[in-house]
C-alpha positions in Angstrom: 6.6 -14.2 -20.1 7.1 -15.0 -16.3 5.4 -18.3 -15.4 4.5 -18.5 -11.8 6.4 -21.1 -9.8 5.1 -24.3 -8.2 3.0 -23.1 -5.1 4.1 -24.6 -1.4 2.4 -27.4 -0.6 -0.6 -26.7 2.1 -1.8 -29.4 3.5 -4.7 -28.0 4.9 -7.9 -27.7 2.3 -8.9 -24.6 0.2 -12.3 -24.0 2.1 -14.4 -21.6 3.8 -13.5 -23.3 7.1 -9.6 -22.4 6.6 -10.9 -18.6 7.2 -11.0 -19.3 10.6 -8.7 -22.1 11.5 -9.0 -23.8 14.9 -5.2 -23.4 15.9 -4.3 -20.0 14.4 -0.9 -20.3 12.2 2.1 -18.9 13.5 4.6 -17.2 10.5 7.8 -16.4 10.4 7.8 -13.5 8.5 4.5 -12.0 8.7 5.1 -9.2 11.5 8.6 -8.3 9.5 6.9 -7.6 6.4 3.7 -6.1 7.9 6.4 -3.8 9.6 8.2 -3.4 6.3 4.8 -2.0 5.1 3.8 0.1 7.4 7.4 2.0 7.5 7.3 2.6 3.7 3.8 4.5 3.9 4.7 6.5 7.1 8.0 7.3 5.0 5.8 8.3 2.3 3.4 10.1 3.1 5.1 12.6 6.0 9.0 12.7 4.8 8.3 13.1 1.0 5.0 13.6 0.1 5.3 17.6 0.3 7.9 18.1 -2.1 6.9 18.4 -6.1 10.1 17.2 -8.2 10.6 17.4 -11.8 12.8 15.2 -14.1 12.4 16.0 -17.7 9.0 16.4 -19.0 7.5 14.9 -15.9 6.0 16.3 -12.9 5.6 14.5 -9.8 5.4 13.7 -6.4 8.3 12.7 -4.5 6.8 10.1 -2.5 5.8 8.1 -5.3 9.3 7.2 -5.1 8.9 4.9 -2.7 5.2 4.4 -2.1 4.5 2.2 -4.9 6.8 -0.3 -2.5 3.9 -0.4 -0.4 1.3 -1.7 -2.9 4.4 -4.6 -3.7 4.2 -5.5 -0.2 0.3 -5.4 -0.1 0.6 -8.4 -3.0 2.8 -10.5 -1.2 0.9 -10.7 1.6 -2.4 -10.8 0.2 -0.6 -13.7 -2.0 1.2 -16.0 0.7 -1.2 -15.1 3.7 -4.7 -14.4 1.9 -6.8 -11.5 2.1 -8.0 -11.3 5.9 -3.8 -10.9 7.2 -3.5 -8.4 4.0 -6.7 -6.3 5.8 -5.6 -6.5 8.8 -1.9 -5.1 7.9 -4.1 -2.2 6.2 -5.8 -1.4 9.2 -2.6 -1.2 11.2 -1.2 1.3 8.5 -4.5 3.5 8.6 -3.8 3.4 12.6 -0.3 3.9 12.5 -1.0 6.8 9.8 -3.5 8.2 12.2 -1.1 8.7 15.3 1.5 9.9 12.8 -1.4 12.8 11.7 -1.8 13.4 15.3 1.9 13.3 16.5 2.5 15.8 14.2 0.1 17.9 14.4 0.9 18.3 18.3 4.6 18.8 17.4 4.2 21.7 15.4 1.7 23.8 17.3 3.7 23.3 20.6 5.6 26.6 20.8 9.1 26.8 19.9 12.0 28.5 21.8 12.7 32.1 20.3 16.5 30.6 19.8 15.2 27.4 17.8 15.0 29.1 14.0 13.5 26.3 12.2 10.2 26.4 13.0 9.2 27.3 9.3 10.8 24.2 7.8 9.2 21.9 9.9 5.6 23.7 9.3 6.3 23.2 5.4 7.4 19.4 5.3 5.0 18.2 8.5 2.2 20.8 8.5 0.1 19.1 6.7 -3.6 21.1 5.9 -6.6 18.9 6.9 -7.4 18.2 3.2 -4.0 16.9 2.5 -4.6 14.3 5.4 -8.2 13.9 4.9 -7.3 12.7 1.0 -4.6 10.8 2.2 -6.0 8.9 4.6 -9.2 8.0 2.6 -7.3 7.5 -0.3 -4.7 4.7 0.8 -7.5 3.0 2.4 -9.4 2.7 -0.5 -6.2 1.8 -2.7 -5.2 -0.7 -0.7 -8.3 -2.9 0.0 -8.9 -2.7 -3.8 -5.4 -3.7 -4.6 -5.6 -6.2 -1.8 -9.6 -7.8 -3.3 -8.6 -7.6 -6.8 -5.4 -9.6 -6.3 -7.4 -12.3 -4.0 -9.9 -12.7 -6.9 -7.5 -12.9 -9.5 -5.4 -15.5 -7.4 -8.7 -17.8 -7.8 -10.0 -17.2 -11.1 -6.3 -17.7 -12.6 -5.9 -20.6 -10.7 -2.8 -19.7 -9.0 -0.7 -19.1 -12.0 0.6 -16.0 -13.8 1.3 -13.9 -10.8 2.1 -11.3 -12.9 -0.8 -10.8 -13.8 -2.5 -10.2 -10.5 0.7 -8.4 -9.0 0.3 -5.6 -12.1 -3.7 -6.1 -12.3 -4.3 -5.4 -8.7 -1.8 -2.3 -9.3 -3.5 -0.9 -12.2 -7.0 -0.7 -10.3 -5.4 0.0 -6.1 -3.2 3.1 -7.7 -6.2 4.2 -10.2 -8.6 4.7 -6.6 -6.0 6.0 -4.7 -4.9 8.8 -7.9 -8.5 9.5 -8.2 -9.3 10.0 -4.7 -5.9 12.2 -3.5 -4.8 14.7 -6.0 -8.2 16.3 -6.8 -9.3 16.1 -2.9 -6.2 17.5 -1.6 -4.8 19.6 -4.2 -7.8 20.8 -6.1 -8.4 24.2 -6.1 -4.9 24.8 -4.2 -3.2 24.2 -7.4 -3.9 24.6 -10.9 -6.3 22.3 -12.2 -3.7 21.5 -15.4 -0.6 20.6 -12.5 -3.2 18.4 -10.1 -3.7 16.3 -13.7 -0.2 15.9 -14.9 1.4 15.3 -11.3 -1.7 12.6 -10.8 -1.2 11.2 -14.2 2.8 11.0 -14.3 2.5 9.4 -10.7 0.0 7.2 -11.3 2.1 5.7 -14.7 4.9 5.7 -11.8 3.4 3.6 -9.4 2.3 1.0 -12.2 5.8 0.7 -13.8 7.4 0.2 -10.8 5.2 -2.8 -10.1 6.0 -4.0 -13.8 9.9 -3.5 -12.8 9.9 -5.3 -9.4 7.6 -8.1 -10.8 11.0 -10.4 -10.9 11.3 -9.8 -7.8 8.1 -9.9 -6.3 8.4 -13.6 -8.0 11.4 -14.6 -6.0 10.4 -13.0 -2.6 6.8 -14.6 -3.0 8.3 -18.1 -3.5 10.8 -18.0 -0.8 7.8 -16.9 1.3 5.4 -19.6 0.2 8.1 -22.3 0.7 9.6 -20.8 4.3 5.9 -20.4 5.7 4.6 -23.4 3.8 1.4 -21.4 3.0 -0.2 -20.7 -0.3 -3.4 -18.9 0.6 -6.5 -19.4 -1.5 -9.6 -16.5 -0.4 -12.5 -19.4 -1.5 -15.5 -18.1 0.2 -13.9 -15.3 1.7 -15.7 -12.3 2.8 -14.3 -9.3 1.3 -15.6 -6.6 3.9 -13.2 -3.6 4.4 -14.1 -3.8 8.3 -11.6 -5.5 10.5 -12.4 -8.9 12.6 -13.0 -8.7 15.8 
């Protein structure tokens, strides 16, 4: 059983007055993994969310190949940084999936030249259907904050140990919202009801194994951090609102 390691010493207190320090923190590596973050859910959902692969039995969407990376980054900074830098790196994906939506939508209505053939293609993998984006949108949003919360609470309540168990908790509930808000709101009705439950199902058990299989690594990357930043973030008193600070 994976023990977590000894925390960085903080040497400021675990209070409601470290929510809103008087000289605000400068990290190291905060903007590269926020950036990290919001690449692997652009990459997600535009590149390979449109594509329904099949190994074996199983079903699936291809961009659960590499979204559940985003939910591993979503612990590590709720983890090191505490929950009001995780929100804030969850607005700035719902923004940054936003302009994507809209950069897209402009790039395939703008008419293409009778000798460029490939207008098609590019309607199938980036013409999204309002629903699709509508359920995506909503749908990572929800995921994330509940991934991001449950982890924050767990971190307290556990006392700072057995990150595993807040890494693969916070997992099990962020992916449960975001299956049960996207497949049936974007795909219901468009597909058969018995695919939209075994593509939601075998990518739901997806995302949560590869948060079991990374957990070593989670381990490793979140005591580097924690050392390197000298931060170990405790939400005590923390409010959990989705809305961002102002």
């Amino acid at each position: 059983m994976l023990e977590q390691t000894a925390p960085a010493v903080d040497s400021r207190p675990t209070s409601p007055d470290r929510q809103s320090p008087v000289v605000p923190r400068v990290y190291r590596y905060y903007d590269l993994i926020m950036a990290a973050f919001v690449t692997v859910l652009i990459c997600s959902e535009f590149f390979a969310a449109s594509k329904v692969a099949k190994l074996g039995p199983f079903v699936f969407g291809a961009g659960v190949v590499f979204f559940p990376l985003s939910y591993i980054f979503g612990d590590i900074l709720t983890e090191v940084y505490g929950y009001a830098r995780s929100r804030k790196v969850i607005w700035t994906g719902f923004a940054a999936l936003g302009f994507a939506t809209l950069m897209c939508w402009i790039v395939v209505r703008l008419p293409p030249d009778s000798r460029w053939a490939h207008q098609q293609a590019l309607e199938t993998i980036l013409g999204n259907t309002w629903r699709i984006v509508l359920a995506s949108m909503t749908a990572y949003f929800a995921g994330e904050w509940s991934n991001s919360v449950t982890l924050a609470k767990m971190k307290i309540w556990t006392g700072g140990r057995y990150l595993w168990t807040r890494t693969i908790g916070s997992t099990i509930i962020g992916e449960a919202v975001d299956s049960l808000i996207f497949y049936p709101l974007a795909f219901l009705f468009v597909w058969p009801v018995e695919l939209v439950v075994r593509v939601m199902i075998a990518n739901y058990l997806i995302k949560v194994a590869t948060e079991v299989v990374f957990t070593p690594v989670t381990y490793r990357v979140v005591s580097l951090l924690k050392r390197a930043e000298g931060e170990d973030y405790y939400d005590i008193g923390t409010n959990f609102t989705p809305l961002p600070s102002l």
